[in-house]
Backbone bond lengths (Angstrom), bond angles and torsions (degrees), N, CA, C in turn:
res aa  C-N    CA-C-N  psi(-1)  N-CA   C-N-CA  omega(-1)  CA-C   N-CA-C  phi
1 X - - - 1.460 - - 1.525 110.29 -
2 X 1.287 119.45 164.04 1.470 136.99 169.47 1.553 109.87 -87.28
3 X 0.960 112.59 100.88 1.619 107.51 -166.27 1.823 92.68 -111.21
4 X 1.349 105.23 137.95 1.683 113.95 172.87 1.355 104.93 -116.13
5 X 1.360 104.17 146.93 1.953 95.95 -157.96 1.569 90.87 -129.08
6 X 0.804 123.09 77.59 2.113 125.81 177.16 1.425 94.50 -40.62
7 X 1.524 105.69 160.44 1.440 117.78 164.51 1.310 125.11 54.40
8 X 1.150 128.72 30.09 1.342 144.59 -152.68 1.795 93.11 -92.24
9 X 1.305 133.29 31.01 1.589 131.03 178.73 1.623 91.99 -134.72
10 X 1.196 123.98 -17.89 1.607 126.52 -173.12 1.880 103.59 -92.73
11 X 1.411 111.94 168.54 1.362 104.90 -156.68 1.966 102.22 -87.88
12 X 1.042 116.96 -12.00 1.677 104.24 160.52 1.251 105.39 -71.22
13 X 1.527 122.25 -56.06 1.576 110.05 -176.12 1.344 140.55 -58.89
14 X 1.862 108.30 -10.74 1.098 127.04 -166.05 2.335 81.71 -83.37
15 X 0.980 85.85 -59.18 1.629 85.67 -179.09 1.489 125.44 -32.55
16 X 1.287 95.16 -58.95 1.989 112.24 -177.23 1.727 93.96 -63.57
17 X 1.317 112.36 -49.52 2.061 95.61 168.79 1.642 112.56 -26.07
18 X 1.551 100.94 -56.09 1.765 109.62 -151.23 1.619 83.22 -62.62
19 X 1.436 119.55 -63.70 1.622 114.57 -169.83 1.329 111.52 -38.99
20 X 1.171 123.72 -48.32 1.715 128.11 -151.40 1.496 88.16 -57.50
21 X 1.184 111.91 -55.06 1.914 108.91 -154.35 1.859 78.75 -76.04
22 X 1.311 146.17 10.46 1.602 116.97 167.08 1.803 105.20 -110.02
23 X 1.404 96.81 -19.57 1.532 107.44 162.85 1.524 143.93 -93.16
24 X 1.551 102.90 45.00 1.416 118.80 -140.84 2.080 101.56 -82.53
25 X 1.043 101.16 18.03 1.578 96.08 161.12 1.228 116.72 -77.74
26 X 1.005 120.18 -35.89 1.730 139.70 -177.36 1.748 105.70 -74.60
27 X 1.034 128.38 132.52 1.510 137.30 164.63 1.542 119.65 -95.11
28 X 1.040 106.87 98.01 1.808 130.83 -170.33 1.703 110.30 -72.75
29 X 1.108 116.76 124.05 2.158 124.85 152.05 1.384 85.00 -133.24
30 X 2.013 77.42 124.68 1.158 107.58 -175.25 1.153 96.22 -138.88
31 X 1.907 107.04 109.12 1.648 126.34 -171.76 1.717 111.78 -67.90
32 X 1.226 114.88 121.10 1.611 132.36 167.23 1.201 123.70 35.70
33 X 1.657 79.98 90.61 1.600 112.72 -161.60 1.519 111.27 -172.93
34 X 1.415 113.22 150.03 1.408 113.17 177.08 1.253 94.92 -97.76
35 X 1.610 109.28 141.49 1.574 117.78 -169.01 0.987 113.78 -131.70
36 X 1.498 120.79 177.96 1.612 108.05 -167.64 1.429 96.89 -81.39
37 X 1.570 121.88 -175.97 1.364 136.69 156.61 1.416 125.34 -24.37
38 X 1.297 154.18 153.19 1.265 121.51 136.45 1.370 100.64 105.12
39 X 1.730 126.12 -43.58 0.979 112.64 163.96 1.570 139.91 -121.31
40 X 1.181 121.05 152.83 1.996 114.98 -171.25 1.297 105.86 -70.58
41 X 1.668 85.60 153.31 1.559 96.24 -176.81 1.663 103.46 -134.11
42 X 1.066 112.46 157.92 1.587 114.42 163.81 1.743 102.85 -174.14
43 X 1.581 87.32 171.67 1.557 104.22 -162.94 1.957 94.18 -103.95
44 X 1.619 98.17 100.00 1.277 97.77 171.29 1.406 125.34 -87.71
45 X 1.703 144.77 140.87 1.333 117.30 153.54 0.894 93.86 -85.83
46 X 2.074 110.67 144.60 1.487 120.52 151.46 0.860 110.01 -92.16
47 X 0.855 147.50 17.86 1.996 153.91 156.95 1.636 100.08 -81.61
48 X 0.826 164.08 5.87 1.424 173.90 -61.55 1.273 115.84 132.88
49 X 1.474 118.85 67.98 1.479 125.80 -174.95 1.588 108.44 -37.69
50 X 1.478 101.85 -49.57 1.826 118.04 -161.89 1.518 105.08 -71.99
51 X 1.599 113.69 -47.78 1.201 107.17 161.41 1.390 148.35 -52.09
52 X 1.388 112.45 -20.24 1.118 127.54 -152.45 2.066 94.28 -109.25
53 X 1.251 95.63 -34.87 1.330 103.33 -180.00 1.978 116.48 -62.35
54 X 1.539 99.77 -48.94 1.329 129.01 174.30 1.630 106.22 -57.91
55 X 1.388 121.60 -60.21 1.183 121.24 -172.82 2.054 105.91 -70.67
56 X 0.935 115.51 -18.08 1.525 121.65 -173.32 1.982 100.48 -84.69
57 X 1.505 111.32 -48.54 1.109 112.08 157.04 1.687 129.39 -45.74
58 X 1.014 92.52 -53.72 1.462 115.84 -156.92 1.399 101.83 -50.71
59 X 1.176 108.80 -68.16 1.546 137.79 167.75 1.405 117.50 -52.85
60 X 1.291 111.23 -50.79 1.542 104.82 170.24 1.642 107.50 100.42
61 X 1.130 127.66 34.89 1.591 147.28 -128.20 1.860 89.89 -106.23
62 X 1.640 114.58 120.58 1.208 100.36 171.50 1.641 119.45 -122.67
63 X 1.333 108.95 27.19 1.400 138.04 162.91 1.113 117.13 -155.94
64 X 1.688 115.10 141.14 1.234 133.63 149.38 1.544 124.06 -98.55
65 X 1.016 116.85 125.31 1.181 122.20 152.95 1.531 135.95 -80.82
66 X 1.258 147.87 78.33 1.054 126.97 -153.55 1.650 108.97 -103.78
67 X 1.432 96.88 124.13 1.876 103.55 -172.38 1.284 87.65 -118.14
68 X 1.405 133.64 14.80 1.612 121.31 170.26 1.473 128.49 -94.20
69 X 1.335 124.96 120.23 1.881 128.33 -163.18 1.468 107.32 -130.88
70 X 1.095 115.28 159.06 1.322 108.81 135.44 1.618 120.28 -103.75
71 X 1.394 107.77 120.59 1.703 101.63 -161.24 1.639 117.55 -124.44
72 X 1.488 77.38 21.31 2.183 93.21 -178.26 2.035 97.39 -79.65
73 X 1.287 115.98 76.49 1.278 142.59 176.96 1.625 105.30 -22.64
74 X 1.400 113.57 -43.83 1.579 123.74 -165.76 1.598 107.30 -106.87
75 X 1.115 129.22 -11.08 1.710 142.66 -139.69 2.163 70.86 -113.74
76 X 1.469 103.18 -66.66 1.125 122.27 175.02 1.766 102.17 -7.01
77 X 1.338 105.68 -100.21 1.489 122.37 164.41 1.836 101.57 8.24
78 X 0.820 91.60 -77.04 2.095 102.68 -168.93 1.404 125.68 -75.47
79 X 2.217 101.92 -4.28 1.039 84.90 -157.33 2.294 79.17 -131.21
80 X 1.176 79.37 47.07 1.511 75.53 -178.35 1.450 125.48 -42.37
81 X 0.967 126.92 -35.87 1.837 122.09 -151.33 1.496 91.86 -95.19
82 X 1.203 107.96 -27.08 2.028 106.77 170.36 1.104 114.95 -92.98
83 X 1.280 122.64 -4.59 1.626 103.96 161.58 1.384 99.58 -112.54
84 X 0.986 134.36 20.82 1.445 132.90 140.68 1.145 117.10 -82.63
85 X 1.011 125.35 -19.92 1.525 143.73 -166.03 1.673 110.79 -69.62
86 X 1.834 103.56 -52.18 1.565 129.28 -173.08 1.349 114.49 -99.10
87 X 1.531 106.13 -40.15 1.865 104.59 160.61 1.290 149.81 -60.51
88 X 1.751 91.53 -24.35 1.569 111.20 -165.58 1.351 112.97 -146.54
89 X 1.518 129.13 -12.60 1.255 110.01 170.40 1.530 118.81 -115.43
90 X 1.470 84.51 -24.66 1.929 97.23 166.89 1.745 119.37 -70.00
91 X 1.701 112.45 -16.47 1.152 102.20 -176.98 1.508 111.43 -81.56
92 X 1.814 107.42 -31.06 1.590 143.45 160.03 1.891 100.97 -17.60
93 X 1.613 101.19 -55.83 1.529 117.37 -139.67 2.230 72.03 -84.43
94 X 0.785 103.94 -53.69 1.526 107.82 -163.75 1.738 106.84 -54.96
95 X 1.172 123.18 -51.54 1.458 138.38 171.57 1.254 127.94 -46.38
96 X 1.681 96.44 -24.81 1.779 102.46 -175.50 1.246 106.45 -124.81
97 X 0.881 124.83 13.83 1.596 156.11 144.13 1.568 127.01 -54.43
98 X 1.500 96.48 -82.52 1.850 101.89 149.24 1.246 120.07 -73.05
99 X 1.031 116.10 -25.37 2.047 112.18 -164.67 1.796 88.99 -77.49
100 X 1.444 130.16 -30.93 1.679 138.80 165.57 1.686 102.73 -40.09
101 X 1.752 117.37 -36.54 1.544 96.20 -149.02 1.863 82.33 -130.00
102 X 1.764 116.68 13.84 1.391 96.34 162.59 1.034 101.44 114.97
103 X 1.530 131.68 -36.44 1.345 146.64 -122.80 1.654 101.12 -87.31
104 X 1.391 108.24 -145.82 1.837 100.68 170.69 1.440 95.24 -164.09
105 X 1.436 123.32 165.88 1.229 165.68 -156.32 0.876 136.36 -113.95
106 X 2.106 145.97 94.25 1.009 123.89 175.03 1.844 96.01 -113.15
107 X 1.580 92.15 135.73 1.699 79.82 -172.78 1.681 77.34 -124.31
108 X 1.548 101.92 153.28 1.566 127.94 170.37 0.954 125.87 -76.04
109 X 1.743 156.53 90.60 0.986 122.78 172.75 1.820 130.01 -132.44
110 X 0.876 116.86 -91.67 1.672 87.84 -178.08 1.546 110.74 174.28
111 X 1.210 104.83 149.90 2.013 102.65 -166.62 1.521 86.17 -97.63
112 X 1.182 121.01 65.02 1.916 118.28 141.36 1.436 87.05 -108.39
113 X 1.491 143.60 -9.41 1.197 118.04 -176.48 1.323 103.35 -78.01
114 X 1.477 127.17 44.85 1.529 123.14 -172.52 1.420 87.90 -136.88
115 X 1.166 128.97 177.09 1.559 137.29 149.04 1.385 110.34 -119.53
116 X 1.315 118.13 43.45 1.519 113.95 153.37 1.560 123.15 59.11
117 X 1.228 135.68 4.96 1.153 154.95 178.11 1.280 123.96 -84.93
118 X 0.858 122.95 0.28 1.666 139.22 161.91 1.504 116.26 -87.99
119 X 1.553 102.73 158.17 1.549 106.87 -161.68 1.766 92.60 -136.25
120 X 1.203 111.06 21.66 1.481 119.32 177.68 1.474 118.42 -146.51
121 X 0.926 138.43 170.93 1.597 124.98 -161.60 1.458 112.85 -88.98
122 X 1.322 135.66 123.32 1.338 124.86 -157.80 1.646 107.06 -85.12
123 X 1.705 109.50 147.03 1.342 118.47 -166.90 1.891 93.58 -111.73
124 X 1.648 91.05 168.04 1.622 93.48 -174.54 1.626 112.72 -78.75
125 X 1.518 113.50 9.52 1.576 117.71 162.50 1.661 110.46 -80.33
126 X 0.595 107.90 -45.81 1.719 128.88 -168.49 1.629 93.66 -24.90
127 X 0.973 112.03 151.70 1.777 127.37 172.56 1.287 103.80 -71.17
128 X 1.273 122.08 139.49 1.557 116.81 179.47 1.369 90.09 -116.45
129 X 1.787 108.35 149.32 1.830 130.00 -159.01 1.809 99.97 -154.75
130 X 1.459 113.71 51.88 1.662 119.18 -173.20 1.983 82.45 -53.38
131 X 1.538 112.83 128.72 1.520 108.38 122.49 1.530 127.20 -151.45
132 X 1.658 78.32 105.76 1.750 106.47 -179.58 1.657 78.35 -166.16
133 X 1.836 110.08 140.41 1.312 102.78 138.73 1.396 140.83 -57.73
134 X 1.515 115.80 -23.81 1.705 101.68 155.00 1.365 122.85 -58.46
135 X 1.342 117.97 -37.95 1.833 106.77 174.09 1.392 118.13 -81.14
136 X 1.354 133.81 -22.10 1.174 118.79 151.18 1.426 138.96 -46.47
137 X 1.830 107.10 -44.17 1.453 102.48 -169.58 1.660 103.91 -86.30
138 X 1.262 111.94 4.66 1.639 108.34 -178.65 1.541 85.88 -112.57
139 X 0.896 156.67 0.50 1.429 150.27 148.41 1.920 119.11 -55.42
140 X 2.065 81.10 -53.49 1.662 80.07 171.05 1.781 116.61 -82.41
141 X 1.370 130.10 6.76 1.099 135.92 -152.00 1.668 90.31 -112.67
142 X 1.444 118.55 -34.84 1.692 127.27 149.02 1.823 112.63 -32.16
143 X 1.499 88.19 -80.45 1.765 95.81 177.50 1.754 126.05 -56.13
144 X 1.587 85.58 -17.71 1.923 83.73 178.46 1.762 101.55 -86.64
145 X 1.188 110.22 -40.06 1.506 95.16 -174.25 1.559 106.56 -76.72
146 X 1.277 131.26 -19.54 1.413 122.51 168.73 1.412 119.95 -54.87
147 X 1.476 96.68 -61.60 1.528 109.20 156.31 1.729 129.60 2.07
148 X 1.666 101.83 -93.59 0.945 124.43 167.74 1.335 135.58 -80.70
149 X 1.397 133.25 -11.46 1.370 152.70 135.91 1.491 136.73 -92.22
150 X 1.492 116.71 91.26 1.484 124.74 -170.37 1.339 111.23 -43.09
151 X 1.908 109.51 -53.97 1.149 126.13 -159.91 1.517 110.29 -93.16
152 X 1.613 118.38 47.06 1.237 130.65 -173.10 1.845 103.17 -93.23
153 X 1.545 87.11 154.95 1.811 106.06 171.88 1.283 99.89 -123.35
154 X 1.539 126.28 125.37 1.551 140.77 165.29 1.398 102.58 -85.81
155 X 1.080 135.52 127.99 1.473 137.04 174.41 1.570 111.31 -123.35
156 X 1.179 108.73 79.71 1.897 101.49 173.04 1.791 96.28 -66.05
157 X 1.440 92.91 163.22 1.300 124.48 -168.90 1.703 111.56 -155.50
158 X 0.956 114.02 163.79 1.527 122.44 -178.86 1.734 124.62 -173.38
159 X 0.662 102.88 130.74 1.676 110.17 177.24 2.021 106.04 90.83
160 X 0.903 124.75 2.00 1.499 145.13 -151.81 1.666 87.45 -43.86
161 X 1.079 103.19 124.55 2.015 125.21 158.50 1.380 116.00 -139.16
162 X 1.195 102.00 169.28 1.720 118.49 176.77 1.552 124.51 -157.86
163 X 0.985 124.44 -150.36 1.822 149.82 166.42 2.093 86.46 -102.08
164 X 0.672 130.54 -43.54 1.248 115.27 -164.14 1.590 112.47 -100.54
165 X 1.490 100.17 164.55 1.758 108.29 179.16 1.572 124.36 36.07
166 X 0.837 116.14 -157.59 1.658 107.74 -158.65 1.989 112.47 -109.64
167 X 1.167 119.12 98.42 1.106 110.04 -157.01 2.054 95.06 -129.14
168 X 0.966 103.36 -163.47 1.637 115.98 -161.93 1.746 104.01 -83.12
169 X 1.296 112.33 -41.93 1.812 117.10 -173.71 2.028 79.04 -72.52
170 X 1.386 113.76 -71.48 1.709 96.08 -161.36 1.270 124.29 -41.76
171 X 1.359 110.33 -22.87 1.711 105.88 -179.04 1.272 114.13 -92.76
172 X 1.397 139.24 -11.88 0.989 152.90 164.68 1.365 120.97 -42.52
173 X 1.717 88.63 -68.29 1.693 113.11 171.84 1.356 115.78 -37.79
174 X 1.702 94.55 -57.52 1.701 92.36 -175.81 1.368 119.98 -90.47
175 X 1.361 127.21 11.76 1.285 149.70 177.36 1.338 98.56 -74.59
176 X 1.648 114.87 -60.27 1.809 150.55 -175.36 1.730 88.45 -50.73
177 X 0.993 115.43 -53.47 1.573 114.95 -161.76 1.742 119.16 -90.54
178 X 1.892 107.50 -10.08 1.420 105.94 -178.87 1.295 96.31 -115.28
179 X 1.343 124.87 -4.77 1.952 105.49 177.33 1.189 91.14 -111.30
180 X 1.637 93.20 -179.57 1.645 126.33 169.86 1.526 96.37 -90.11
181 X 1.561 115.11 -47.87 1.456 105.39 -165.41 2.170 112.26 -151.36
182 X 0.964 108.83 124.15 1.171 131.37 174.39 1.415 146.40 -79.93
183 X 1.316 118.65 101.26 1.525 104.37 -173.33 1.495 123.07 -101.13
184 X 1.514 139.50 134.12 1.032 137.90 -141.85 1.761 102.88 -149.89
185 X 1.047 123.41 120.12 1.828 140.12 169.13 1.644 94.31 -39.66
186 X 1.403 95.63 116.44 1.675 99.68 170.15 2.214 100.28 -112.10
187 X 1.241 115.42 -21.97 1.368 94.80 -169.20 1.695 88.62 -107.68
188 X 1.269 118.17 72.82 1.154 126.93 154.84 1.535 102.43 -135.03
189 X 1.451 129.06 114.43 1.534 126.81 178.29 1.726 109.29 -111.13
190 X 1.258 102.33 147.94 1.130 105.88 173.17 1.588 110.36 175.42
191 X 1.331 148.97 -162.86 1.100 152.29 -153.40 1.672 132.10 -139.59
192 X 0.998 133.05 75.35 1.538 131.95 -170.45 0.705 108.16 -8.53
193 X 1.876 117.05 -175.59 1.856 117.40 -174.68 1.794 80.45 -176.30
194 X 1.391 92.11 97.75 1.645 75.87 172.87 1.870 94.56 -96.01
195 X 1.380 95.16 149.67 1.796 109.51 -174.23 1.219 102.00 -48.56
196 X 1.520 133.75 -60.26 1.663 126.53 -137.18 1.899 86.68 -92.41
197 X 1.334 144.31 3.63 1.327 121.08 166.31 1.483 99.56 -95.70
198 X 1.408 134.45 -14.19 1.174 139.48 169.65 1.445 122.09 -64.93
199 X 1.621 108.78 -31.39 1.307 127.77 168.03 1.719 119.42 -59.43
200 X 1.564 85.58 -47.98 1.532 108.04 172.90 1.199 125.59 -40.23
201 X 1.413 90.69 -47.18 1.897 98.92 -171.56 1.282 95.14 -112.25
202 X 1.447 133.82 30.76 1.141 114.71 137.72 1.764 137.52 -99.22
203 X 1.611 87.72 -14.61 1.298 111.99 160.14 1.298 128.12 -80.05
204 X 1.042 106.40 -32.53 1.457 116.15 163.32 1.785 116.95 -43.49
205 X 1.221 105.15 -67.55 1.320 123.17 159.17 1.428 132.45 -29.13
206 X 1.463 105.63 -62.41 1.558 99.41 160.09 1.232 123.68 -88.42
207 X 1.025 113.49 -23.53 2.378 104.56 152.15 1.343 129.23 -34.75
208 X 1.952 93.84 -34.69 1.718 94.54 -168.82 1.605 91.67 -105.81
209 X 1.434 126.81 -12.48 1.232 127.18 -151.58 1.551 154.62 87.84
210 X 1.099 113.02 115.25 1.410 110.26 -135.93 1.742 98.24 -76.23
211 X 1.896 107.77 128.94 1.028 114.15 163.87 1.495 135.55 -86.65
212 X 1.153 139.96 111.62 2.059 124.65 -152.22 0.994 110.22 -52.02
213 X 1.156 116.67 128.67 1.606 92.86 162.50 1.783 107.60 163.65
214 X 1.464 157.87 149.76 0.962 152.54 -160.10 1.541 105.73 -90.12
215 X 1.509 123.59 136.95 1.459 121.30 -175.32 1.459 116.08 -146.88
216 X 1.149 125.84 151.89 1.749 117.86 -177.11 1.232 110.38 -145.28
217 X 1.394 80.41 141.48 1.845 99.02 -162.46 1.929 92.67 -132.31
218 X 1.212 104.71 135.57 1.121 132.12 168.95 1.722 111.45 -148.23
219 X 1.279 109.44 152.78 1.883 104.08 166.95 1.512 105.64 -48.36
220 X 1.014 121.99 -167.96 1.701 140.02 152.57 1.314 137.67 -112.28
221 X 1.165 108.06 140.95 1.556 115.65 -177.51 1.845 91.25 124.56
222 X 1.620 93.37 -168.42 1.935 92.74 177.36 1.355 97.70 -146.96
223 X 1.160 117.63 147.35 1.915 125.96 169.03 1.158 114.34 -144.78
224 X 1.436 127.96 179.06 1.284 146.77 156.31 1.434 115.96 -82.11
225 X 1.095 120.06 156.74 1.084 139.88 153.43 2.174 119.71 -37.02
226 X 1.654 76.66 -52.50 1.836 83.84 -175.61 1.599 114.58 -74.36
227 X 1.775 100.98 -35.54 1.833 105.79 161.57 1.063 126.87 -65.07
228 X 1.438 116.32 -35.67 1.677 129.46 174.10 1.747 96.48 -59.12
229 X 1.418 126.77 -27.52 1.427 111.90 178.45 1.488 109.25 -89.02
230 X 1.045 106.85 -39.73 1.600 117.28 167.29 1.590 131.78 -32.71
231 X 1.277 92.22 -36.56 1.689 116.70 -169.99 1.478 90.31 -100.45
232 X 0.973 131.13 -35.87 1.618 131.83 177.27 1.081 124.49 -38.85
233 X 1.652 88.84 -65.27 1.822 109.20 -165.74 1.816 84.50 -86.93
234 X 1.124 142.92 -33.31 1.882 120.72 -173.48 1.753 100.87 -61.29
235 X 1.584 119.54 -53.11 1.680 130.34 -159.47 1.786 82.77 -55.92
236 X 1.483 116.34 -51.27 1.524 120.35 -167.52 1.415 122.08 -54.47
237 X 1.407 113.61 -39.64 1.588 133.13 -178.10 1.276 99.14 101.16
238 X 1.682 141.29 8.60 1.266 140.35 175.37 1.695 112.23 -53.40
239 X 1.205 133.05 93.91 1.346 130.78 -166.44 1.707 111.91 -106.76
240 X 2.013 114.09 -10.76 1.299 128.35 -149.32 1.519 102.80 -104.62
241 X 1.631 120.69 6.30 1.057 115.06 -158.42 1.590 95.68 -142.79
242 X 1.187 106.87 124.38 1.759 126.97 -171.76 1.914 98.46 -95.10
243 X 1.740 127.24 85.12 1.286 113.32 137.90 1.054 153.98 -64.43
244 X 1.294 122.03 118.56 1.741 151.41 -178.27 1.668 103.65 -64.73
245 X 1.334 127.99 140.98 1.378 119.69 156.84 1.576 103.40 -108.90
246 X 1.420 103.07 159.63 1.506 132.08 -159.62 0.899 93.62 -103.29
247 X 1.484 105.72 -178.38 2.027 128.73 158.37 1.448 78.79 -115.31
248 X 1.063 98.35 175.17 1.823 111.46 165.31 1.840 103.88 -102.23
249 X 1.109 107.83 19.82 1.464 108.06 176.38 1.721 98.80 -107.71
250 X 0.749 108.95 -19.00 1.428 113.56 178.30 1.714 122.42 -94.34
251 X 1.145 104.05 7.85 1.451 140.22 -171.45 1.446 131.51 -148.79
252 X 1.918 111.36 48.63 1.179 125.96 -166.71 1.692 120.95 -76.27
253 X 1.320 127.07 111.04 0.766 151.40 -157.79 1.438 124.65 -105.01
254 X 1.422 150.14 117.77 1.194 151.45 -151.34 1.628 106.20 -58.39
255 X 0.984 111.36 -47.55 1.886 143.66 -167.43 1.620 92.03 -87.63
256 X 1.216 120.66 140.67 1.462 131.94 137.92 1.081 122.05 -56.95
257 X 1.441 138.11 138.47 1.331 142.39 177.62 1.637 106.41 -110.29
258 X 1.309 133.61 138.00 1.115 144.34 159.95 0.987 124.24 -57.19
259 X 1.614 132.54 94.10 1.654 136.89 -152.51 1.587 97.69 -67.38
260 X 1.137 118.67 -26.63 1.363 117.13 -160.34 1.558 110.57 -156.49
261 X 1.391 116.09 112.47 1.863 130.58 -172.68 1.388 136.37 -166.69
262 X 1.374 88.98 55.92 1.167 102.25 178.99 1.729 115.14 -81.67
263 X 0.917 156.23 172.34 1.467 145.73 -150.66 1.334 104.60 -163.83
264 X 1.612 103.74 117.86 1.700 113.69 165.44 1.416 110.14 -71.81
265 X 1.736 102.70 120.30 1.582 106.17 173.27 1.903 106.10 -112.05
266 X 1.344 109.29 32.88 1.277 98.19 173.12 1.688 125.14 -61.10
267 X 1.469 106.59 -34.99 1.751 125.65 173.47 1.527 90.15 -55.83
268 X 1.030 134.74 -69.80 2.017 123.50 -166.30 0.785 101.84 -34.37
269 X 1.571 109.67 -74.78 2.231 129.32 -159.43 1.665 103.22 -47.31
270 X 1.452 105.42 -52.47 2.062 95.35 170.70 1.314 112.46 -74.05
271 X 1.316 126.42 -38.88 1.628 90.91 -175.89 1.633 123.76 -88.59
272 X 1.388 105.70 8.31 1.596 125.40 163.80 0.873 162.46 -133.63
273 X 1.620 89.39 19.08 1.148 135.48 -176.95 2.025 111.00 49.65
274 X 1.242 90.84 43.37 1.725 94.72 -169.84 1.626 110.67 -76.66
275 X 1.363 118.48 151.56 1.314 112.81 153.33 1.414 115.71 -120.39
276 X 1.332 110.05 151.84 1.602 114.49 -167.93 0.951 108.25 -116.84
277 X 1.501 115.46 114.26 1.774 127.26 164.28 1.433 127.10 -25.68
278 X 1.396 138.11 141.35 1.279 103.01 164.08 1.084 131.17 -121.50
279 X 0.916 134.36 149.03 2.076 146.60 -127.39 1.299 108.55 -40.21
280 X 1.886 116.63 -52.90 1.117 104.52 166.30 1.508 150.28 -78.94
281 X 1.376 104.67 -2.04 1.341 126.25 173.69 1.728 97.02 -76.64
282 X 0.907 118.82 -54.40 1.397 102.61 -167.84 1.860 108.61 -86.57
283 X 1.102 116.75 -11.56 1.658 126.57 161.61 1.542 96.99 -57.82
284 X 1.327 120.64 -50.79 1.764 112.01 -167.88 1.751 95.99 -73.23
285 X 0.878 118.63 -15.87 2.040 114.70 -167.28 1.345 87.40 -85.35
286 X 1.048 131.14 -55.62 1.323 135.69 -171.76 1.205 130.02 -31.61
287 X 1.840 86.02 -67.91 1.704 113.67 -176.24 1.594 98.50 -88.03
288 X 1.350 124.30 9.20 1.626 117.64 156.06 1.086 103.22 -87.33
289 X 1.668 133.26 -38.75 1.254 114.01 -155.30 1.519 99.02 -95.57
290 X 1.321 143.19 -5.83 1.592 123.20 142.93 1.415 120.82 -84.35
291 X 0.950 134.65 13.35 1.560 136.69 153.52 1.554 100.30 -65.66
292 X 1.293 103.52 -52.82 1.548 107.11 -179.64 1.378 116.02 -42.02
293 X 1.365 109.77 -60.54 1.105 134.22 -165.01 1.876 104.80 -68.19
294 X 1.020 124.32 -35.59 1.574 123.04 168.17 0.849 119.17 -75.37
């Protein structure tokens, strides 16, 4: 297949790079980014109905992947009409694009389309209640790629980290290493997401073939915020830094946060036969593979 991989500079897309060159039956464009060998690259706008249409033609493209957001959660708030812009109308422009030539759809999206009010792990029936403009415009960015692509995959996600770009374990680390002492949201629960098992099962998916339909993938198990730092700084060797837990009232924030989102991925694992890492197993791979890297 012709697979188009959006967002390929952000830390899911940095992942699906590493796969492409191990999944080399498939022929990869992978938008603005230096890429490996072997495969094309170019600088697409997906905001660019005409462009996006032309380049999907052009190419002959029978998947999208889209790893492109705007996902600055609080920036969000002020900056509404552009993150409506990248959540919901650019995913729109991408969906009816391939869904035009048959093709299929993996769109990204994210448990703010919840309001956190649950005390059990949320399933892809569940009523969705976004309030943050980031979970709204990726809520409507859900319905646009359904819309216009039959043969679409919804992928909620949550807690998302990596080796790449700027995420919650990297600042931690170096958080762990420049204070004496740290304070961290403990009654916020929910579940890590390291990028490259997210990659996994997204490849997974189009190997076996993409079934429509909305699905959520997070690692396994459930934590806090203040344990998720906890477990950070021990896998890290951070021993110099004393964490505090918070309220989230004491930590007011532009954006609403979802008190509670953790996500049933039993629907993935059967229809893809997936298995899911669990949080801390892939937190130690992680935080080995930038140890490496320093």
């Amino acid at each position: 297949m012709n697979i188009l991989i959006t967002g390929c500079n952000g830390q899911l897309g940095n992942e699906m790079q590493l796969l492409a060159k191990e999944n080399t039956q498939h022929h990869y464009f992978l938008t603005d980014v230096v890429i490996p060998e072997g495969v094309d690259a170019t600088v697409l706008d997906i905001t660019n109905q005409e462009a996006v249409e032309d380049f999907v033609q052009t190419n002959q493209i029978d998947c999208i992947v889209n790893c492109a957001a705007f996902t600055a959660v609080d920036k969000a708030e002020s900056a509404a009409d552009f993150c409506n812009l990248l959540n919901n109308t650019a995913p729109g422009y991408l969906a009816q694009a391939v869904g035009q030539r048959g093709g299929s759809m993996v769109q990204v999206s994210t448990d703010y389309v919840f309001d956190g009010t649950n005390h059990t792990p949320y399933t892809e029936e569940e009523p969705t209640c976004p309030n943050s403009v980031y979970g709204r415009t990726k809520l409507a960015g859900e319905e646009a790629v359904k819309a216009h692509c039959p043969n679409s995959m919804i992928i909620r996600t949550a807690w998302l980290y990596s080796i790449y770009g700027n995420n919650f374990v990297k600042t931690m680390i170096r958080l762990g290493k420049e204070k004496t002492e740290l304070g961290v949201i403990f009654d916020q629960i929910g579940t890590p997401t390291y990028a490259r098992d997210l990659a996994v099962a997204i490849m997974t998916a189009i190997n076996k073939g993409i079934v429509p339909g909305t699905y959520h993938f997070s690692n396994e198990g459930v934590i806090s915020w203040y344990d998720f730092t906890k477990a950070i700084h021990r896998i890290a060797g951070i021993t110099t830094c004393k964490v505090r837990p918070l309220h989230t009232s004491e930590y007011p924030t532009p954006a609403a946060r979802p008190h509670y989102s953790v996500l049933d991925k039993t629907k993935i694992k059967q229809t893809y036969g997936i298995e899911v890492p669990y949080w801390e197993e892939s937190l130690a791979e992680c935080i080995a593979k930038l140890t490496q890297q320093s």
